[in-house]
Structures are given as structure tokens and as C-alpha cells.
ZADO-1210 file (C-alpha; in nm, 4 decimals, padded with zeros to 6 digits):
<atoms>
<atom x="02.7144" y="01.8322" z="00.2242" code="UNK" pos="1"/>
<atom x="02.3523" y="01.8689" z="00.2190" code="UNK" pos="2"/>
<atom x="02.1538" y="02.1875" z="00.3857" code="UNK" pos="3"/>
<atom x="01.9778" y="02.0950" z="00.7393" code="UNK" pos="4"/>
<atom x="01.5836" y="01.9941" z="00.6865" code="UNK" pos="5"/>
<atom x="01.4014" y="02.2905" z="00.8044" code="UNK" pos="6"/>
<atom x="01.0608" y="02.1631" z="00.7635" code="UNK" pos="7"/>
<atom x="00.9825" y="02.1384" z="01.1233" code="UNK" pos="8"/>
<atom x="01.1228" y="02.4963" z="01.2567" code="UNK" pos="9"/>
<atom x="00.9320" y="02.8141" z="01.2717" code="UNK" pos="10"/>
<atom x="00.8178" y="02.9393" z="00.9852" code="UNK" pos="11"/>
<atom x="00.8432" y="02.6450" z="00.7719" code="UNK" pos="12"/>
<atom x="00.5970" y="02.4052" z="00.6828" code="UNK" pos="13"/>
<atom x="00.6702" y="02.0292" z="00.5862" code="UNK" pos="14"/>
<atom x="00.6453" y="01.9193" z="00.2430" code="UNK" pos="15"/>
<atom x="00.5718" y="01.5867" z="00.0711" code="UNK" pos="16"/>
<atom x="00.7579" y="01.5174" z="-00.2509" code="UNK" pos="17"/>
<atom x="00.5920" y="01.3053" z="-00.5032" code="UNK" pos="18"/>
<atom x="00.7810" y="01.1950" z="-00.8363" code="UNK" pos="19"/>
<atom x="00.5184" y="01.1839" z="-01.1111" code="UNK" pos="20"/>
<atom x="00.5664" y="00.9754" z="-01.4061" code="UNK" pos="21"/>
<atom x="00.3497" y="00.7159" z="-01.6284" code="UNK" pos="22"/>
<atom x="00.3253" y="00.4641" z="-01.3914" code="UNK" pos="23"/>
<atom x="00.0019" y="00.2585" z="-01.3308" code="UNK" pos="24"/>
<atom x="00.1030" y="00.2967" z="-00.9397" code="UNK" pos="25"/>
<atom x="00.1939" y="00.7076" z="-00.9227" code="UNK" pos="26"/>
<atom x="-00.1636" y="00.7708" z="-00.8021" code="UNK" pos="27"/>
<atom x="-00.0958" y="00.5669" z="-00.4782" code="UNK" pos="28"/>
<atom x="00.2522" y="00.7852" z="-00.4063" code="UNK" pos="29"/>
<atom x="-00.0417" y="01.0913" z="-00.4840" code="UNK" pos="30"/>
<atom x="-00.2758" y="00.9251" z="-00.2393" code="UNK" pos="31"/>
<atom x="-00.0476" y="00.8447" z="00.0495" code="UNK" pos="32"/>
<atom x="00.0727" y="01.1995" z="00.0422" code="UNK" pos="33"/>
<atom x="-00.2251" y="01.3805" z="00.0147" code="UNK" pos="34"/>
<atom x="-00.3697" y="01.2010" z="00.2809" code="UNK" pos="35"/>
<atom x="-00.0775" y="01.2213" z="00.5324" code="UNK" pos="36"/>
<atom x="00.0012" y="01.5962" z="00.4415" code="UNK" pos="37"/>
<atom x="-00.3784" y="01.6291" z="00.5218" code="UNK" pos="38"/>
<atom x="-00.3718" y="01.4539" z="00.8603" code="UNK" pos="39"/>
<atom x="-00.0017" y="01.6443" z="00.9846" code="UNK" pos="40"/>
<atom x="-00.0781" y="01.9613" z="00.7804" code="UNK" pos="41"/>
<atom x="00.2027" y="01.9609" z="00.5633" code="UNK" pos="42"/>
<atom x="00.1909" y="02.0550" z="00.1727" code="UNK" pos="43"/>
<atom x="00.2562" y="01.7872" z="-00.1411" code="UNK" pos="44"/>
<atom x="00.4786" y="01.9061" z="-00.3808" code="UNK" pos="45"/>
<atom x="00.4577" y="01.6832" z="-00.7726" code="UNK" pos="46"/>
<atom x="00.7664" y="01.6965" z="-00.9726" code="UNK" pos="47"/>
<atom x="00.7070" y="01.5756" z="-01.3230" code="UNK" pos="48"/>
<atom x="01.1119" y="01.5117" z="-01.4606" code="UNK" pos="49"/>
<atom x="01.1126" y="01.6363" z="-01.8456" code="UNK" pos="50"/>
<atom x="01.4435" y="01.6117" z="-01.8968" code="UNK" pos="51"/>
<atom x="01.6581" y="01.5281" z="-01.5625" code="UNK" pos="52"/>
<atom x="01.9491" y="01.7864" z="-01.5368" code="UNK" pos="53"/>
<atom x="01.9850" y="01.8200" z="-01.1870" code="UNK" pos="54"/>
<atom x="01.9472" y="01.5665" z="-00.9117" code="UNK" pos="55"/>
<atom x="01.9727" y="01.7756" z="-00.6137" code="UNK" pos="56"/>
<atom x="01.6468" y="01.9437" z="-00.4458" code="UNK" pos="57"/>
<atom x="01.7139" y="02.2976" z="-00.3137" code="UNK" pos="58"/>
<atom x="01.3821" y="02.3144" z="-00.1062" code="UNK" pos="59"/>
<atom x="01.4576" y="02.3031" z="00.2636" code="UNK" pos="60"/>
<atom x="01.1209" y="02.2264" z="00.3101" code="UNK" pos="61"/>
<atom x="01.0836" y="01.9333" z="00.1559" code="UNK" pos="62"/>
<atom x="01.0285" y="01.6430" z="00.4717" code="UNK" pos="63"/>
<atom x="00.9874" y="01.3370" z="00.2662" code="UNK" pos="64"/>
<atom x="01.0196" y="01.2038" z="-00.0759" code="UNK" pos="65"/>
<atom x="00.7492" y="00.9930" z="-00.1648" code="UNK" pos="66"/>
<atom x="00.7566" y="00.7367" z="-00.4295" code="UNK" pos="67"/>
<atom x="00.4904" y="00.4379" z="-00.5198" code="UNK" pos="68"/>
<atom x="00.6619" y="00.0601" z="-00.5791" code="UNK" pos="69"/>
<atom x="00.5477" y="-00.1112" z="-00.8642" code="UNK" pos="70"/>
<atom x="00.3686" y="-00.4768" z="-00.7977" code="UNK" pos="71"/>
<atom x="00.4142" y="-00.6033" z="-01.1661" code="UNK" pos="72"/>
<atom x="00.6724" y="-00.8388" z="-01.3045" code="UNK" pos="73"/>
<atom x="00.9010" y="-00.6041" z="-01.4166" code="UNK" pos="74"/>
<atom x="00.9683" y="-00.4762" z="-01.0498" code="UNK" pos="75"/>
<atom x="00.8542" y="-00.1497" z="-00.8450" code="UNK" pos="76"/>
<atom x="01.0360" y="00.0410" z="-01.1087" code="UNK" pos="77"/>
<atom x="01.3359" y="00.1768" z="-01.2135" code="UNK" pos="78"/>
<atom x="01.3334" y="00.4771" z="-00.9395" code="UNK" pos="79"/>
<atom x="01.2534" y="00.2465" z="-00.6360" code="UNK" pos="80"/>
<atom x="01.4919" y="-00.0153" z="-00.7956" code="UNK" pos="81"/>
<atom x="01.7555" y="00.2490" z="-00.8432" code="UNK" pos="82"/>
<atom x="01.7177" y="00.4044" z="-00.5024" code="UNK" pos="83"/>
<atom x="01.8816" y="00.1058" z="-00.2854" code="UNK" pos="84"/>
<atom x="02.2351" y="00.1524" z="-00.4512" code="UNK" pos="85"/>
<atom x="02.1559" y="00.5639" z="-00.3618" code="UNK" pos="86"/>
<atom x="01.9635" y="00.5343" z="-00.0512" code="UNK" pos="87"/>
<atom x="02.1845" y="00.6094" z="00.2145" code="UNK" pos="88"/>
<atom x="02.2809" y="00.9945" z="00.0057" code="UNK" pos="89"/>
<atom x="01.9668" y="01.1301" z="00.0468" code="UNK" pos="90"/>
<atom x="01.9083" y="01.3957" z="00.3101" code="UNK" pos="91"/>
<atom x="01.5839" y="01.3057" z="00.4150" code="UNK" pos="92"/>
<atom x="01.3397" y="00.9594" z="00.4564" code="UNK" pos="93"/>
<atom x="01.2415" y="00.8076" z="00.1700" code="UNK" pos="94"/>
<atom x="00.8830" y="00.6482" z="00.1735" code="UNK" pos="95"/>
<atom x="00.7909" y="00.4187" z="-00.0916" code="UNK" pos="96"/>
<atom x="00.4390" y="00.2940" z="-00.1334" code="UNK" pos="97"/>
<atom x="00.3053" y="-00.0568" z="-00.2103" code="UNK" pos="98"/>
<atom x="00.0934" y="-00.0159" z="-00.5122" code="UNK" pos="99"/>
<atom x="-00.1596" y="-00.2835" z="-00.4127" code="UNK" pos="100"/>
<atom x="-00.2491" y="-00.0594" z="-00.0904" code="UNK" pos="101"/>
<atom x="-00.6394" y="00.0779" z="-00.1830" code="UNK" pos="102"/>
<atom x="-00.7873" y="00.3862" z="-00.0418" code="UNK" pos="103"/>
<atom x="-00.8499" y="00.2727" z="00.3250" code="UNK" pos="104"/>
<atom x="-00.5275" y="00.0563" z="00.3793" code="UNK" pos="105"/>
<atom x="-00.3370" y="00.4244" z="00.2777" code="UNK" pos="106"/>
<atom x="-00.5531" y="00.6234" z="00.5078" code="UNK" pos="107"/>
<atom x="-00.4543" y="00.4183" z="00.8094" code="UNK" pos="108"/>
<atom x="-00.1069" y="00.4448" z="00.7365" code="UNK" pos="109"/>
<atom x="-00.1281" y="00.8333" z="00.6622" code="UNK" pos="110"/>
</atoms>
């Protein structure tokens, strides 16, 4: 059982999650966060995995996970590709970013 979102009560603030990695297309997931937590005044929180211990966030805060889809041959990824079969776990939205989007095509969205 999860713990209930809290990002939108009193005294909380929503968060943006952002998985950073080597990835031509993390700056986009940046991007599209930055600019939406900038527009509904919300925070972005990075998380750079080292060495992946623990797969459960403890921050009731966090609103969203973002994550940026690859547009090469390989796929979007092995994150995005893994989330489908893991989707439906998590206890809040997932947004995942095309990595072709530029600057402007993101700000309308966010």
C-alpha cells in the first residue's frame, strides 16, 4: 500500500521528479519540468540512481514522475520501455516526454 499524495493539501507543495541519467534526451524530461513547475509553482526534484537499492520514493510530495522517451533506434530507453510492464504500481502519473519536442513545443505543453 502506498502513502496518499499530499502534494496538493496545505502545507505541501507539488514536486516534479526527474530521473537523470546519460541520455541524449534527459534535458527535455529537465525542460518539461522546469517549465511546468514554473507555470503551477511546484518544485523539480533530479534523482541521479548510483547504485539502485531501493525502488520506492518516500516523498509525499512528489506529484509526478517525469521521464524523457528516447527517439533513436534502440527505443525511448530502458526506463520508459520498462515502465509499461510496471505502470499501473505506481502511486502517482507518470509523464514521459518525446525527445524531439524543442523549447517552444515543451512550453505549450507545460
Amino acid at each position: 500500500m502506498s502513502a496518499k499524495r499530499r502534494s496538493y493539501e496545505a502545507g505541501h507543495k507539488p514536486k516534479y521528479l526527474v530521473v537523470i541519467d546519460e541520455s541524449p534526451e534527459c534535458d527535455r524530461a529537465v525542460y518539461y519540468a522546469s517549465r511546468r513547475a514554473a507555470r503551477t509553482g511546484a518544485s523539480v526534484l533530479m534523482l541521479l540512481v548510483i547504485e539502485p537499492h531501493d525502488r520506492h520514493h518516500e516523498d509525499e510530495d512528489i506529484a509526478t514522475l517525469v521521464l524523457a522517451a528516447g527517439t533513436g533506434k534502440d527505443g525511448p530507453g530502458p526506463l520508459v520501455a520498462s515502465l509499461s510492464k510496471t505502470a499501473g504500481e505506481y502511486p502517482i502519473p507518470v509523464a514521459i516526454v518525446p525527445a524531439h519536442l524543442g523549447d517552444e513545443e515543451l512550453d505549450a505543453l507545460s
